[in-house]
N, C-alpha and C positions, 0 to 999 in steps of 0.2 A: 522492639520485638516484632519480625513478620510472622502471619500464617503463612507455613511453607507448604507444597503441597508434589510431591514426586509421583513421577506417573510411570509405569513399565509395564510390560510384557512378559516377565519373567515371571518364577517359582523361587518363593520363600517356606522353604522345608529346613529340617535338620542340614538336606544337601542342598548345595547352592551355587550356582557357575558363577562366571566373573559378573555381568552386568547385574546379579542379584545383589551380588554381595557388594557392589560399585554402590549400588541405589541405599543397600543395608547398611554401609558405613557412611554415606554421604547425609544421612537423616539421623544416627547417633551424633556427628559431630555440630549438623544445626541445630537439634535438641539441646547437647551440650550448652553450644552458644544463647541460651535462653528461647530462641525460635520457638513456635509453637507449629509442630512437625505432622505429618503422616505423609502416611504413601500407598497410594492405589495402584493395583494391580490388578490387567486383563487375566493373571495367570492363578496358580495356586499361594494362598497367605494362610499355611499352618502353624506361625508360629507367631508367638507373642513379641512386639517393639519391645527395644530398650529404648525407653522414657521419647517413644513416639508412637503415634499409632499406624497398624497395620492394615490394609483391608482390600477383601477382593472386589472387586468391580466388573461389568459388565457395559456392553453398546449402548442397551435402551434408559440404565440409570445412571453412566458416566457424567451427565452433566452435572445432575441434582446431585450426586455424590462429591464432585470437585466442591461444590459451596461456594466462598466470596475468597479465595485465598489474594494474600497479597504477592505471592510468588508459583510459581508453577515452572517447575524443573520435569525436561520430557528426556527419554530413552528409546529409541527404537522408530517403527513405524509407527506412526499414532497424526502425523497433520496432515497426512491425505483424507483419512477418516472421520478426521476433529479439524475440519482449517476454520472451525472457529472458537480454536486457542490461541491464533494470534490477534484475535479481533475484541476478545472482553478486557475488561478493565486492568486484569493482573497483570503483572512483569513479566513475561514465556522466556525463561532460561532453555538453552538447545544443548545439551550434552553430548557432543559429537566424539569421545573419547574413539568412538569405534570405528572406524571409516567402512560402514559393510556393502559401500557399492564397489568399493575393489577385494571387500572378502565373498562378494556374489562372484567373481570372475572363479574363484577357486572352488566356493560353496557347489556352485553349479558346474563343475567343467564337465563332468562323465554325463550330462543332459545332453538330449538334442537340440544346434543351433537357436532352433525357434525360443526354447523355451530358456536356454539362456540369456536370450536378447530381450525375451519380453521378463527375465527377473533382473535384468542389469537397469533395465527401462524403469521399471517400478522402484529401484532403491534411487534411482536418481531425481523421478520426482518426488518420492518423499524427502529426500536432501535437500532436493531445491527449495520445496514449500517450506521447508525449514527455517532456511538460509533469509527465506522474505518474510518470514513471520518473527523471529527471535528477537528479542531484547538487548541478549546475552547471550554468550558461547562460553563452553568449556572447549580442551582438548589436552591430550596427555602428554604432549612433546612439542618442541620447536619447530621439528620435521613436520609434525600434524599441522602447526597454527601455520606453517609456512603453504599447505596443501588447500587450508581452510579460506584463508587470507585470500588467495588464487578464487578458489570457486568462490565468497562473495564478490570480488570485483567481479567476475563474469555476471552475477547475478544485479549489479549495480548496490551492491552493498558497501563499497567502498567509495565515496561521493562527497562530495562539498560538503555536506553536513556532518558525516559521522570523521570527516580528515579536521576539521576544524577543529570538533570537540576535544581531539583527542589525533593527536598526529601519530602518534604510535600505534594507535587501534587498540591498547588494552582495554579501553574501558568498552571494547565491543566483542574483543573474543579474549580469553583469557588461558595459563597454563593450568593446570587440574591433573595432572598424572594420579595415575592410580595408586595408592595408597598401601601402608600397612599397621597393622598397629600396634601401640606406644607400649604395651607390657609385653616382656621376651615369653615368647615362651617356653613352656615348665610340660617338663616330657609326664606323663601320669599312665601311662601303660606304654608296650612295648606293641606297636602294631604289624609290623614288618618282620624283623630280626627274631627267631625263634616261634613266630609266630602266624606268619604266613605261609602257607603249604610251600617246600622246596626253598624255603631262606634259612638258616639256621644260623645261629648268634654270634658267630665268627668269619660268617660270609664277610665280603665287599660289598658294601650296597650302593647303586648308580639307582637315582630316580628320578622317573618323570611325571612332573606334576602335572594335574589335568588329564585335559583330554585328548582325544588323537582327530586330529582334524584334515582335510587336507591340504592346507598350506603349511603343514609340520611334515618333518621329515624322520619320523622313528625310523625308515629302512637304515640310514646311515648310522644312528645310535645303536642298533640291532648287530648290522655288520661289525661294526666296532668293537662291541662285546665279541664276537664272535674271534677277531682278532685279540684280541687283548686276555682272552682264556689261557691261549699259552703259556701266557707269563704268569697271570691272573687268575692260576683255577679256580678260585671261589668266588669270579666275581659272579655278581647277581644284576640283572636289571629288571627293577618295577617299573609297570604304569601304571599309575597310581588311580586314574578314573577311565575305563575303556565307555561305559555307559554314561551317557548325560542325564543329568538329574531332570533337567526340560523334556517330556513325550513327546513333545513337536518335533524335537531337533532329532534327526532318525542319525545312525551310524553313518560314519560315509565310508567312502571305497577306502580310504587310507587305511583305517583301523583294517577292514577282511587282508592287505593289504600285506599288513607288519605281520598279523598273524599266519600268513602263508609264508612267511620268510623264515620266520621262526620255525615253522613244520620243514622247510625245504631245508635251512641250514642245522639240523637236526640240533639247537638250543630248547629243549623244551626245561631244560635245567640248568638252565643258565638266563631265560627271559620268560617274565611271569609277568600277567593280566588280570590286576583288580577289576573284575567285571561290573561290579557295580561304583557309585559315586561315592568317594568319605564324605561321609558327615563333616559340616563345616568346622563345627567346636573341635573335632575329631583329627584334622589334617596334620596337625604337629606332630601327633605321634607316629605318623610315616613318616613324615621329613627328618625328624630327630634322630630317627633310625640306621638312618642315611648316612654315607662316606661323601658320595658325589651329589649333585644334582645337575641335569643333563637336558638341554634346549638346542633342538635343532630345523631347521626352516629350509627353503629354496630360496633364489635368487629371482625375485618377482619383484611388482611392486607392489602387492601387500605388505613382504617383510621391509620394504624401505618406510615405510607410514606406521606400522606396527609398533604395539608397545603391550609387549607380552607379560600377560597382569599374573604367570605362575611363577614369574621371577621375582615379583614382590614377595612369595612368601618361601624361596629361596632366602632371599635375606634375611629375611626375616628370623627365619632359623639359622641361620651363621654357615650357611650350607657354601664350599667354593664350588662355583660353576664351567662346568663344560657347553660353550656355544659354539653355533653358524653365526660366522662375519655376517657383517649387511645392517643388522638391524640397530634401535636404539640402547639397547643393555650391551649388544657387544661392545658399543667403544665405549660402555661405564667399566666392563670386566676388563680392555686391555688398559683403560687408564687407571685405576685404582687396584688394580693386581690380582682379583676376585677369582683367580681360576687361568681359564684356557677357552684363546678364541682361537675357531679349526677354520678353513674355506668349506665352503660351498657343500656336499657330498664328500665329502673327503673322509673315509671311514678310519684308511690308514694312521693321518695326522689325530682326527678323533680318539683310535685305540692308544695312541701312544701319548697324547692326553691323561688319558684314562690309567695306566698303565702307571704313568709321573704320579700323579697324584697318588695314587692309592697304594703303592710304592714307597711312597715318603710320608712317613707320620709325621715327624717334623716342618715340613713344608704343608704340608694340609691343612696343620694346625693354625701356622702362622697366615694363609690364605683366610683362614674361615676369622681368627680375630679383623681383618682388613674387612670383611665383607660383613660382618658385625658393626666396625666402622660406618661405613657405605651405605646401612641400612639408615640411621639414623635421618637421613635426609628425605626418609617417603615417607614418616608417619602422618596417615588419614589428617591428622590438626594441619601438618604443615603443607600438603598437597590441597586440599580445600579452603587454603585461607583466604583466596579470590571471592571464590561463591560463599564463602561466610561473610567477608567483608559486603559482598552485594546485597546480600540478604538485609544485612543491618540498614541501608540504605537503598532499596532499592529503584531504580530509573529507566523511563522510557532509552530506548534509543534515539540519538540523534536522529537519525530519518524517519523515526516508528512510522508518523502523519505519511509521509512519500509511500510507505507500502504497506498502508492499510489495506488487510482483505486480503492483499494479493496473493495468501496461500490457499485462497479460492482457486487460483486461475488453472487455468488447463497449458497454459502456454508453454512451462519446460517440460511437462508430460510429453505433450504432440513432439516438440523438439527432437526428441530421444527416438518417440518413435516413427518419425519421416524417415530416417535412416533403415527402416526397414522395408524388406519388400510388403508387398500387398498381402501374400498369405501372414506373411510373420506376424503382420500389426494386428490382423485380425486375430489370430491364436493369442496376439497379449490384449486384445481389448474382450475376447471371451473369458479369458481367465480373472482379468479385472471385473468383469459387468457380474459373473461368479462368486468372487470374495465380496462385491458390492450386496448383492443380494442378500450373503449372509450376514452380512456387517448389521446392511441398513434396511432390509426388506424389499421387497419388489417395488411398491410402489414408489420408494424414495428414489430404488435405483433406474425405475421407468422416467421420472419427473428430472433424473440426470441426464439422463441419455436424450430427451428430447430437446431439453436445452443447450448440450453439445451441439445437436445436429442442427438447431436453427441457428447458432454461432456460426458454425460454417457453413451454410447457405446465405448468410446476412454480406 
């Protein structure tokens, strides 16, 4: 048995976004495994572990609260802050499921240059230090580990020692797709259907799970419906969370975006906006409600790395799915039959998607047993059975000794930001010396700053 020890950023409420609920099922199944579990959190922790513990945390008592654990699994930004989590005694697992220095290119586009470049800058060296501090890697796809594999050789991660041990690399980054879980669920009210303002219980229901971000593309789900009325007068489309359960994470342009489409393509009765987040225990009884369920994306390279965690509970619910080509669940839907994959924007192909299925009760049916099927292969046990098995044994990395420290260093930081002009680096190193402050207080972040500058003066 290890002390396991999860570290995040997020909000543990009734409601809960993907990386919460990643970190919330990823400590039920080490518990499970006999582990001896918790999970600290910079964010909000209102609710009680199942058979782990819970807890909020803070900058100035994060250390003495980690304790002696024998594993430390991280989520987010946290080793530019903490680079001496890869330097104490425990085994630093890197949870890299999310790739968020190319969801910074989307997160941030409607910003000015500057401040794009200095937030593309900042996710890259929290990656880097990552990359030279871990132990262990997760990642949710092939696509990922082949992304991931790439950026540690850049970072000399990839090297006589760690090809030796292990010429494949599992034993240094591993697959970890996100998960669903093992009991089906069992509808216990009706959330949607008869009971959402403007849905009534013989409607067509099309939903989208989550949230509206903007590397999603609701406009073309929107138009789609819009087309598919003719045929379809009853259909309906939800979005099922317009608000994020996270206060940090503010609306972005996409969501004012869909909503203006909605108003211009005079749908106000045919697409509706759960403005607040469902309760996690609570999300079945949308989804169960449901005819379709509906995923759609741009042609970027977010969505080529992507692995969009509201189609886990698509399956989950036996739901057939409407997607955008490109991504990793599209070629699971056109190889196991799960629905309908549209191109790109394609609103026409999308309505008439839409239109087939919901159209045919016989075919729907038979779709949704195949993706019932299909589901079976993401349950939480079986997605985490790497970092279980790790856990049970856990080991340095082959080259741990080669990059001791080195998520001290400033060096892929500067990297990122040489590329910028002179005003730019400045506006990212005021905004950094800024979060610094508050992180770590003045004087830490003065006793920083001076030892940068005699680095480069030396």
């Amino acid at each position: 048995m290890s002390r396991v020890v999860l570290v995040t950023l997020d909000n543990f409420s009734e409601k809960m976004a993907g990386p919460a609920i990643r970190v919330w099922e990823t400590a039920r199944v080490l518990a499970a495994a006999g582990h001896d579990v918790r999970i600290l959190t910079f964010a909000k922790a209102e609710r009680e572990g199942a058979g782990f513990a819970l807890e909020h945390t803070d900058v100035p008592h994060f250390d003495t609260q980690l304790g002696k654990p024998d594993v430390v699994v991280i989520q987010g930004f946290l080793v530019h802050t903490f680079p001496w989590l890869g330097e104490r005694p425990f085994r630093l697992v890197v949870d890299l499921y999310d790739p968020f220095h190319l969801e910074s290119l989307e997160v941030e586009k409607h910003n000015p240059l500057p401040e794009r470049q200095a937030a593309l800058a900042h996710a890259i060296d929290e990656l880097s230090r990552q990359v030279r501090a871990g132990d262990f890697f997760l990642c949710a796809s092939k696509a990922q580990r082949d992304l991931w594999i790439g950026q540690m050789a850049a970072a000399g991660r990839v090297n006589p020692l760690t090809y030796d041990a292990d010429p494949t690399l599992r034993s240094l980054i591993a697959l970890a797709p996100f998960g669903l879980a093992a009991a089906k669920p069992v509808q216990t009210r009706h959330a949607a259907k008869g009971a959402f303002p403007g849905i009534d219980t013989e409607d067509k229901l099309v939903i989208w799970g989550g949230g509206i971000y903007n590397w999603f593309d609701p406009l073309t789900a929107i138009r789609a419906v819009g087309r598919a009325r003719e045929t379809v007068p009853n259909i309906r489309l939800l979005f099922m969370g317009a608000k994020h359960p996270n206060p940090d994470v503010p609306e972005m342009k996409m969501a004012t975006q869909a909503r203006e489409l909605v108003a211009e393509l005079g749908l106000e009765n045919h697409v509706f906006f759960n403005e607040d987040w469902v309760d996690y225990a609570d999300r079945h009884n949308y989804l169960l409600d449901a005819d379709l369920a509906v995923s759609a994306h741009f042609d970027d390279i977010e969505t080529a790395f992507s692995f969009r965690t509201r189609i886990l509970d698509y399956l989950w619910c036996s739901l057939p799915i409407v997607a955008t080509e490109g991504d990793f669940f599209a070629g699971l839907i056109e190889e196991r039959g799960l629905g309908a994959v549209v191109p790109y924007e394609d609103a026409e192909a999308m309505a008439q998607a839409f239109v087939r299925l919901l159209g045919d009760d016989a075919e729907r049916e038979a779709t949704s047993a195949r993706v019932a099927d299909a589901a079976a292969g993401f349950k939480w046990e079986a997605t985490l059975a790497a970092l279980v098995d790790y856990c049970a044994a856990p080991y340095p990395a082959a080259d741990a000794e080669l990059f001791a420290g080195s998520a001290s260093s400033e060096t892929a930081d500067m990297s990122v930001l040489s590329a910028l002009t002179p005003a730019q680096r400045l506006a990212s190193l005021a905004r950094r010396t800024v979060d610094s402050v508050r992180t770590h207080g003045m004087r830490e972040t003065a006793g920083h700053a001076r030892r940068f500058i005699q680095k480069k003066l030396a």
